[in-house]
C-alpha positions in Angstrom: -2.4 -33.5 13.4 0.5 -31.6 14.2 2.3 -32.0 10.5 -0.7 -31.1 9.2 -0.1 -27.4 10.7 3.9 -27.3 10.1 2.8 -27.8 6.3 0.4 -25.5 6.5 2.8 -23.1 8.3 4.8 -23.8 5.9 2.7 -22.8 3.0 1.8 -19.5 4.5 5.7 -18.6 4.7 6.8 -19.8 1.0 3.2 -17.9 -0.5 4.1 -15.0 1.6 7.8 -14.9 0.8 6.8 -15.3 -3.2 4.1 -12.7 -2.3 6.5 -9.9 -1.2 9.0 -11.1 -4.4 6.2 -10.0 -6.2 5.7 -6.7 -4.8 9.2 -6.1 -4.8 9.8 -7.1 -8.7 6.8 -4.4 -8.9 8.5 -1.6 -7.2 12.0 -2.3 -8.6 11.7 -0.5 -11.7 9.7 2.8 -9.9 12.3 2.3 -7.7 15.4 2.0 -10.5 13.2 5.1 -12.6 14.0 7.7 -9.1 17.7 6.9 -8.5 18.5 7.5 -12.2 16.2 10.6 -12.5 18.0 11.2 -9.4 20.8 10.9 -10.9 20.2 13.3 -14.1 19.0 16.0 -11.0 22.4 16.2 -9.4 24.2 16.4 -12.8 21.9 18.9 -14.1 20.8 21.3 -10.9 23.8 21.9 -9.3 24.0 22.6 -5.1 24.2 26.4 -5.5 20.8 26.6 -7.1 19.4 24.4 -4.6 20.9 27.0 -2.0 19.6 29.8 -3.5 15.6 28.1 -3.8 16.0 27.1 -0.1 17.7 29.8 2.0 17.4 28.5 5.8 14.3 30.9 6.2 11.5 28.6 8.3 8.7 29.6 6.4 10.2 30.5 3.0 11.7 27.2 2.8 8.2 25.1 3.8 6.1 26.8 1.4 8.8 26.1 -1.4 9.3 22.6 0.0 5.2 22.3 0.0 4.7 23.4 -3.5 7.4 21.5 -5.1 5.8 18.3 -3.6 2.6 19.0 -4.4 3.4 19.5 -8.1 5.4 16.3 -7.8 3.6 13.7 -6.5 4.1 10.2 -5.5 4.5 7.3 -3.7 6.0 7.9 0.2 9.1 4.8 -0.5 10.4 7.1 -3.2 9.9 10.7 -1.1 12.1 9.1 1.1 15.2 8.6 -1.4 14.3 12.1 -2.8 14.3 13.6 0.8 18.1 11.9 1.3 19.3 13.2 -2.0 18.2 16.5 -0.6 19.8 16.4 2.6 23.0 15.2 0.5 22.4 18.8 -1.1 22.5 21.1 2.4 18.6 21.7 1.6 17.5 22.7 5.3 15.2 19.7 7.1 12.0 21.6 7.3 12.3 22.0 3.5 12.3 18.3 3.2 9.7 17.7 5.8 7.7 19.7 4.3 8.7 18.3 0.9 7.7 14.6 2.1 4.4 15.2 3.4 3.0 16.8 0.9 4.2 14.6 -1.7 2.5 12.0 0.1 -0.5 14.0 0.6 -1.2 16.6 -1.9 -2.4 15.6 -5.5 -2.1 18.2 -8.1 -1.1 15.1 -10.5 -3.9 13.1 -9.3 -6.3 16.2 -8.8 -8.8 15.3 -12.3 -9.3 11.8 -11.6 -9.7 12.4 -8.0 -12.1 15.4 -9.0 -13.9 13.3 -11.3 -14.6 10.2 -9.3 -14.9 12.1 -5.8 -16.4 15.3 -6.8 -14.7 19.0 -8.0 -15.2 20.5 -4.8 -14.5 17.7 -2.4 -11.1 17.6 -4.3 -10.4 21.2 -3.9 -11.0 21.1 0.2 -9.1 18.4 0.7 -5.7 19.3 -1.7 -6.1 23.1 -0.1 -6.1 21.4 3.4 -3.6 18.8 2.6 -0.9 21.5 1.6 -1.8 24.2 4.5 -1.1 20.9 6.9 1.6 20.1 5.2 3.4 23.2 6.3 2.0 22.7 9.6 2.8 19.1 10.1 6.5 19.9 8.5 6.9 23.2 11.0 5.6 21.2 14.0 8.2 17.7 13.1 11.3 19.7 12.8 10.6 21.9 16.0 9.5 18.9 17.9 13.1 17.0 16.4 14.9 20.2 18.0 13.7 20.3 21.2 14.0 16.2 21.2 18.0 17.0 20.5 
């Protein structure tokens, strides 16, 4: 009775194990796609402009953070290696913040077939709220962090 479980134990762990091989093989090449566009970004846009976009003013820079990532788009795993190029770059923390969340959360990319499946309207509310909350969410993290420091 008891090998009976250890087998099936063991079945769990080598289907889970080829499971997240899977998912990994599946995100390699999103993954692969960033760090070379990425890459093209810091040969192309060089630190002064970034400077310029995003001054160190709270609001300015988590409006401009906001829209950027709304027009973007995407999945959070790659926000995250964007977010550290950034920082790389000087750009101030609430601009990524700000950034992050409402990549993950706004969907100007997404907003027809979103519209289309979940209704015009629906879609409007909820992208209008998402980026408003966004700048909320990305003011509230970053003075919470401070006073945490």
């Amino acid at each position: 009775m008891n090998h009976g479980k250890q087998n099936d134990d063991k079945k769990t762990i080598v289907s889970s194990f080829y499971k997240a091989l899977r998912s990994f093989g599946t995100a390699f090449p999103v993954l692969l796609g960033v760090v070379l566009l990425l890459g093209l970004f810091r040969s192309f846009v060089p630190s002064r402009i970034l400077s310029a976009v995003f001054t160190g003013d709270l609001l300015r820079d988590t409006v401009i953070g906001s829209l950027i990532g709304s027009i973007s788009g995407g999945n959070a795993v790659t926000s995250y290696i964007i977010g550290g190029e950034l920082a790389k770059q000087n750009v101030s923390l609430i601009a990524i913040t700000a950034f992050i969340v409402a990549w993950v959360t706004v969907g100007i990319i997404q907003f027809p077939a979103e519209a289309g499946i979940l209704g015009k309207r629906f879609a409007c509310v909820r992208n209008v709220l998402a980026f408003f909350l966004s700048i909320l969410v990305s003011i509230g993290t970053v003075k919470t962090l401070m006073v945490i420091q």
